[in-house]
C-alpha positions in Angstrom: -23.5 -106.4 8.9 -24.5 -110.3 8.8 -28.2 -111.0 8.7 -28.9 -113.9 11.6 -29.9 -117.1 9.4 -33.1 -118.3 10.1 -34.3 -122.3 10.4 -37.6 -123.2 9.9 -39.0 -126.7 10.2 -42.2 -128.1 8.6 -43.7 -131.3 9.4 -47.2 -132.8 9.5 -49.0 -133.7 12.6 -52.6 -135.0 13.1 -53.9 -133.5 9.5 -52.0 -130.2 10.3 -49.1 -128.9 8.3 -47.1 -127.0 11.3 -43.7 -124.6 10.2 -41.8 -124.1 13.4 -38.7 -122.5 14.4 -35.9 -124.7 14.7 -34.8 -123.9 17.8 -38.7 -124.3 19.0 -38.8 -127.6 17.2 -36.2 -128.9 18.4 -37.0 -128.3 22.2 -40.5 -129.6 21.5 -38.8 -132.8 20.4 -36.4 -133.3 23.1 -39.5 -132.7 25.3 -41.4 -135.4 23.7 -38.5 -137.9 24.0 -37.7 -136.9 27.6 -41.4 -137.3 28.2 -42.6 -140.2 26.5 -45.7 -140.5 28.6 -47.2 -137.1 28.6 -49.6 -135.5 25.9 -50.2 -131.6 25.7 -52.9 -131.1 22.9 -56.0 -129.1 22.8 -58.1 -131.7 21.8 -57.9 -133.6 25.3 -58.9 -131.7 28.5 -58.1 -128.4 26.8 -54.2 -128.6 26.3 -53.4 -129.6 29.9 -50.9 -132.0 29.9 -52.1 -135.7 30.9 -51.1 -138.8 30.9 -51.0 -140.4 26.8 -53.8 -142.7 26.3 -55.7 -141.1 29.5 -57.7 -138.5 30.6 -55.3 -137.9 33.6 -53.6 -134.8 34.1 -50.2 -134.5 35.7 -51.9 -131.8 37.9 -54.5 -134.3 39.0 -51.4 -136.5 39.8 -49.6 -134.0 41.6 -53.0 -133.4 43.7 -52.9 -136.9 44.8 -49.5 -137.0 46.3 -50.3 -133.8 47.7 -53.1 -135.8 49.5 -50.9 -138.1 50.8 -51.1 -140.9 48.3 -48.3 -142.6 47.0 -47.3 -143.8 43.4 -47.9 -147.4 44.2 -51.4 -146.2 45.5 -52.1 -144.1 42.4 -51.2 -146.9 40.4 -53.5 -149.6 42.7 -56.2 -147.4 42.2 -56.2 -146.7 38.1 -54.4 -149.5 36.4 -54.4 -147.5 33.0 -51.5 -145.8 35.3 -47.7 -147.3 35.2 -45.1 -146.6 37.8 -42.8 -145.0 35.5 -45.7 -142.4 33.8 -46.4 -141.4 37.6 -43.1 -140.7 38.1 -42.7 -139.1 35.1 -45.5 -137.2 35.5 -44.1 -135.5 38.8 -40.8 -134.9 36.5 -42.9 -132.7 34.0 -43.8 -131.0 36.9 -41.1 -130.0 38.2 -39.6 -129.6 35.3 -41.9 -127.0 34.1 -42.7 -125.3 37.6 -39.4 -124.3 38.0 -39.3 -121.6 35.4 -42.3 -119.7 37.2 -41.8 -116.3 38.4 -44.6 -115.5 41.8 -44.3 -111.9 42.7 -46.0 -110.3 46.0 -46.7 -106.8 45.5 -49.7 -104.2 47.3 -51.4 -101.9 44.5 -51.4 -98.0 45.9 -54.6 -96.9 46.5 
């Protein structure tokens, strides 16, 4: 019987020597190049992901246009914002919210 080969990656980040799983590395990298203006690390509002070089979490984002505001207004009203981070904020989004399962369901009792 053939024993699966495993891949490991190391690589230093922020003062941190990190040893991933290839396969997890390499869709953590395709992330990051697909989505060049969003930061996930604990360090800034806990892990939730934001806008780089903000404090502006694509939830916050989404909450906006929610309320009815538009990207052009979002970006009027916080000029650290671009049009294309927005945008690609609503991206991550729905890129991400897609692979949630909701379940309805009544406990017995």
């Amino acid at each position: 019987m053939e024993k699966a080969a495993h891949f490991w990656v190391a690589f230093y980040e922020k003062n941190n020597f990190v040893l991933l799983n290839k396969l997890r590395y390499l869709k953590i990298k395709k992330m990051r190049e697909e989505f060049k203006h969003i930061i996930s690390t604990p360090e800034i509002l806990g892990g939730k992901p934001c806008i780089r070089g903000t404090r502006i979490s694509v939830q916050l984002i989404l909450e906006w246009i929610g309320n009815g505001a538009n990207v052009g207004e979002i970006v009027k009203q916080h000029p650290l914002l671009t049009k294309e981070a927005v945008e690609e904020a609503v991206k991550y989004a729905a890129h991400f919210g897609k692979n949630d399962l909701f379940f309805d369901f009544k406990l017995a009792g």
